[in-house]
C-alpha positions in Angstrom: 0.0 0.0 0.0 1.7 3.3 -0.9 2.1 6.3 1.3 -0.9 8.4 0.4 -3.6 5.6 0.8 -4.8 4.2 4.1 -6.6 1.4 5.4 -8.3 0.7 8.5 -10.5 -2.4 9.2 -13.7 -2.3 11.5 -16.1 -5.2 12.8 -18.5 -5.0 10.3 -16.7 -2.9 7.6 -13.7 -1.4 6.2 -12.2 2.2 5.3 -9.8 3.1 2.8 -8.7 6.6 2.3 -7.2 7.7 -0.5 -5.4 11.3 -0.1 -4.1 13.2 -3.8 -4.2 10.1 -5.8 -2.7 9.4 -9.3 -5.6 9.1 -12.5 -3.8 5.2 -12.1 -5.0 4.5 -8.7 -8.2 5.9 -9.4 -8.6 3.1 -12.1 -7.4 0.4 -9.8 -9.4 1.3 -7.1 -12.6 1.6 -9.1 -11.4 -1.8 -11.0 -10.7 -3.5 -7.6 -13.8 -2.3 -6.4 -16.0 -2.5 -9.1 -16.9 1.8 -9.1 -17.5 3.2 -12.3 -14.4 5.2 -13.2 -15.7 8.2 -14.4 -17.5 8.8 -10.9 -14.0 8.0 -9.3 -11.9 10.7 -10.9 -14.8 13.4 -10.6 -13.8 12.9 -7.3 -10.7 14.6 -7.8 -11.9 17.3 -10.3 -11.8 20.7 -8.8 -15.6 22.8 -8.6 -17.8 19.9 -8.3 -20.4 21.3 -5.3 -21.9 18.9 -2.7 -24.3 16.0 -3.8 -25.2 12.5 -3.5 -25.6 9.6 -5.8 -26.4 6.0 -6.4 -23.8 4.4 -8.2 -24.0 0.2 -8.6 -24.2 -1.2 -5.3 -22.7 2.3 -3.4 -23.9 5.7 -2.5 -21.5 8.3 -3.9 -21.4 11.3 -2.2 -19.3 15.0 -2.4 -19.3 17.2 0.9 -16.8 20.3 1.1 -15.2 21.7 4.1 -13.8 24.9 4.8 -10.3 25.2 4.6 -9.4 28.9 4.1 -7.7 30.8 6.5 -8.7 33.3 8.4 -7.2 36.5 7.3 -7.4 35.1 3.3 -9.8 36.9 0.7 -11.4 34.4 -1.2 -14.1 34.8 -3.7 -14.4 31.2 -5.3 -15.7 27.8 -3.9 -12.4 26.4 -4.6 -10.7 29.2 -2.8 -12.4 28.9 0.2 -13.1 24.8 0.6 -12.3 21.4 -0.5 -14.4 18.3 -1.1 -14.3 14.8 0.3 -16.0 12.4 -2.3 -17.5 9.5 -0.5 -17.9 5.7 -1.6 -19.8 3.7 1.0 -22.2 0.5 1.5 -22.7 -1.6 4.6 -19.2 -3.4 4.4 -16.9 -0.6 2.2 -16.4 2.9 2.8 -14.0 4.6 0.6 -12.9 8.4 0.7 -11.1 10.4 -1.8 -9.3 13.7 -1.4 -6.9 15.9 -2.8 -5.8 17.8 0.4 -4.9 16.4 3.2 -7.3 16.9 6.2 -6.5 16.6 10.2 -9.6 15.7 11.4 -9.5 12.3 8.6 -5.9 11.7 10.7 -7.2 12.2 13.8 -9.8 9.7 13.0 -7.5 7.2 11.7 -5.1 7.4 14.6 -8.5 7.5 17.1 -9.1 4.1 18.7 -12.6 5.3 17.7 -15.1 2.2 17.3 -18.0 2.1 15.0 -20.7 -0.6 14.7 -21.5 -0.1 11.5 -20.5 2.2 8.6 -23.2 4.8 8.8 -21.4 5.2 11.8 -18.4 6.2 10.6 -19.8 8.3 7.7 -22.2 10.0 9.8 -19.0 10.8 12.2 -17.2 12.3 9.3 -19.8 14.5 7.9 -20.1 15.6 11.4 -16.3 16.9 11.8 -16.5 18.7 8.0 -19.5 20.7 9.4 -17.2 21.6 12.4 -14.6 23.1 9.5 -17.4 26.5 9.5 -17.9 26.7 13.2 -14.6 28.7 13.7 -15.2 30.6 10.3 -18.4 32.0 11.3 -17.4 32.9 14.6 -14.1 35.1 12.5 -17.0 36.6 9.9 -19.3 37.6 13.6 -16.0 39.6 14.8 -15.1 40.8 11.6 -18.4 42.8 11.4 -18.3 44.1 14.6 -15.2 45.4 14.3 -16.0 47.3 10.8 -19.5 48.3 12.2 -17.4 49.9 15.3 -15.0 51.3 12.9 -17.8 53.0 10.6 -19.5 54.2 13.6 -16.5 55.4 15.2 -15.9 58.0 12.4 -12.5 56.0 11.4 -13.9 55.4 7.4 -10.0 56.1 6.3 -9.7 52.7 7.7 -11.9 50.3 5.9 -11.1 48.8 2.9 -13.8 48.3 0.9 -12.1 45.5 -1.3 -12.4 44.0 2.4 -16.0 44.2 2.8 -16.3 43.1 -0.8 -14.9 39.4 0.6 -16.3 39.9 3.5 -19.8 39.5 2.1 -18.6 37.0 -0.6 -16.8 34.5 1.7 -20.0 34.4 4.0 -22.5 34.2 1.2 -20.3 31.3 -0.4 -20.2 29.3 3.0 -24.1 29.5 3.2 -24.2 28.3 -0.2 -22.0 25.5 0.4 -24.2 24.6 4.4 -27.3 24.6 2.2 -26.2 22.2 -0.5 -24.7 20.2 2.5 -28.1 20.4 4.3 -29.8 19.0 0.8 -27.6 16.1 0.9 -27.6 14.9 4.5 -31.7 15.3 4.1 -31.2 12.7 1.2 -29.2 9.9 4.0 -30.7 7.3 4.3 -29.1 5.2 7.8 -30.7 2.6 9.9 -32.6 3.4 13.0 -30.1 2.9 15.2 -27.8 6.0 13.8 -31.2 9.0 12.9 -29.9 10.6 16.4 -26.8 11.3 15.5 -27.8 12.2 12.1 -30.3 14.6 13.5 -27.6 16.1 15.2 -25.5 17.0 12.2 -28.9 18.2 10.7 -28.8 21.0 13.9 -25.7 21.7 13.4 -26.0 22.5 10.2 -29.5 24.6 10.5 -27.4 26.6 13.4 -24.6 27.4 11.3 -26.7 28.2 8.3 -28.7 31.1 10.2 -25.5 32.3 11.7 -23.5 32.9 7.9 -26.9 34.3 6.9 -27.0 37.0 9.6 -23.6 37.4 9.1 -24.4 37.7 5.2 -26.5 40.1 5.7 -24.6 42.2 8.1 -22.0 42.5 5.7 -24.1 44.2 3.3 -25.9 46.2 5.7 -22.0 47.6 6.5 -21.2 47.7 2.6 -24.5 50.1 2.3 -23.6 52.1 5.6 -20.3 52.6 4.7 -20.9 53.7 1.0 -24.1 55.5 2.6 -21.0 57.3 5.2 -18.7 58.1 2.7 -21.1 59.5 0.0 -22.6 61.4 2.6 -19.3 62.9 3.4 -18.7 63.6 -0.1 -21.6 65.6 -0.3 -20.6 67.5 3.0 -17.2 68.6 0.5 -19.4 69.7 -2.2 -21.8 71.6 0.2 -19.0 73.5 1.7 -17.3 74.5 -1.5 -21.0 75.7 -2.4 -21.3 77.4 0.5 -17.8 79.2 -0.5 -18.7 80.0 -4.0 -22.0 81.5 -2.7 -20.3 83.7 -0.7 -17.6 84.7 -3.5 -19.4 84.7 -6.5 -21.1 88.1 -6.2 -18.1 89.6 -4.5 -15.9 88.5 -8.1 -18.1 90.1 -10.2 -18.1 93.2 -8.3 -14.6 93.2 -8.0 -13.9 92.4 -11.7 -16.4 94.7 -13.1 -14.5 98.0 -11.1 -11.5 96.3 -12.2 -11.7 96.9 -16.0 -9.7 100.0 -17.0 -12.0 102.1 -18.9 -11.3 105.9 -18.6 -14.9 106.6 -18.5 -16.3 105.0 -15.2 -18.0 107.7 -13.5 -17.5 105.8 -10.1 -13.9 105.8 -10.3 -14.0 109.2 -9.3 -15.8 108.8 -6.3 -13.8 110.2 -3.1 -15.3 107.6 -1.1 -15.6 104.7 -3.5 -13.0 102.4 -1.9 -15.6 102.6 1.3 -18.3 102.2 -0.6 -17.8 99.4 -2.3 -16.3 97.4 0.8 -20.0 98.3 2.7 -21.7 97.2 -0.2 -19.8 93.4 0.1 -20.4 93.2 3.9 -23.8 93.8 3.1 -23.7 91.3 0.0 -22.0 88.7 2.9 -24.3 89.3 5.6 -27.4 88.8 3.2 -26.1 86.2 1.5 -25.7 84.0 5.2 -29.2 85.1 6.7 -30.9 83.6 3.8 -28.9 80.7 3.8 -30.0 80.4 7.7 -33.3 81.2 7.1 -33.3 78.3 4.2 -31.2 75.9 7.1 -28.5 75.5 4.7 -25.7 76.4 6.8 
């Protein structure tokens, strides 16, 4: 048996993992085991999305877990998880990876016992719902952290190619517990194994309303924080109004006395200087108590 497959052997059944396996062990294993092939090496192909099959005498089925990392912007399903194709009846259970997983080690070097395979398989899709548990807690602290930011009047730093992925990582991960929720409702196990089951079916239902109030958190902040910053754009542009308001008449004034015609009766005026400085005041002062009196300023 070479390096990257495993077996392990049960009371009633018996596991083989197969971890980034060559397009020739694929063929062996679904020849030694009489799988179709071309079910075997969509195992291995990269965007398949979680769903179950009946394939000759096995149920074939493709669950993802999360294996991003926290502080990673990821945008894809591929990015953000990797599947675990599963081949299983009452006395096989086969599983097929491309990237190695601890909790698939920690189960091979368990002394954990199982009755019967459900067992096991039920056990497994239990520890890749675990893979979101820490994820949605990181997207629950991310968004309080960005709605304290927002709040706190520090826009200058938020990224908002951050909240982009933000919103895309969590609305992917809902995407991927729903599918996962489709499938498990599909199982079919004896009696003996519905309760635990039904607990990965909680699971599942918890962390599902958790990434979808995180979802929408996320684009409650996107919103808000576009909302903030358009809002203090428009402050900018109602200032430099206010400015030009002001000015405005007070140019024209100025340029018109500035133009050197000889004949410009006012430029005689002893007291024209005054004058025309009363006459902007005046200009200024208007010009603010209607822009009071409209609550503009």
């Amino acid at each position: 048996m070479t390096k990257n497959i495993s077996e392990k052997s049960f009371e009633s059944f018996h596991w083989l993992d197969i971890k980034g396996p060559t397009e020739a062990q694929l063929e062996d294993i679904a020849k030694k085991y009489n799988l179709e092939v071309f079910p075997v090496k969509d195992s291995l192909e990269h965007g398949h999305l979680p769903k179950i099959e009946k394939i000759k005498n096995y149920d074939f089925i493709i669950l993802r877990a999360y294996t991003a990392n926290e502080f990673d912007n990821n945008s894809t399903v591929e990015e953000l998880s990797n599947k675990v194709a599963f081949f299983y009846n009452e006395s096989q259970l086969i599983t097929i990876h491309r990237t190695p997983f601890l909790f698939l080690e920690d189960i091979f070097k368990s002394d954990l016992k199982c009755k019967s395979v459900y067992e096991l398989v039920i056990h497994i899709f239990k520890e890749i719902v675990k893979t979101y548990d820490a994820p949605s807690q990181w997207q629950t602290d991310q968004v309080d952290e960005v709605e304290k930011t927002i709040f706190l009047k520090k826009e200058n730093k938020i990224s908002l190619e951050d909240l982009y992925f933000q919103k895309a990582e969590t609305r992917i991960s809902k995407k991927l517990l729903v599918l996962t929720q489709n499938v498990i409702n599909k199982i079919q196990v004896p009696d003996e194994n519905l309760s635990a089951l039904e607990d990965v079916k909680d699971n599942l239902v918890r962390l599902i309303l958790a990434y979808e109030e995180a979802m929408e958190d996320a684009i409650n902040l996107m919103n808000t924080f576009l909302s903030v910053t358009a809002q203090k754009n428009n402050d900018v542009v109602k200032l430099l109004t206010v400015f030009s308001a002001f000015f405005l008449p007070l140019t024209f004034l100025v340029g018109v006395y500035g133009m050197n015609f000889k004949f410009m009766p006012e430029l005689e005026w002893k007291y024209g200087y005054l004058y025309a400085i009363i006459f902007m005041f005046v200009m200024c002062v208007f010009i603010y108590i209607w822009f009071k009196k409209k609550n503009i300023m």
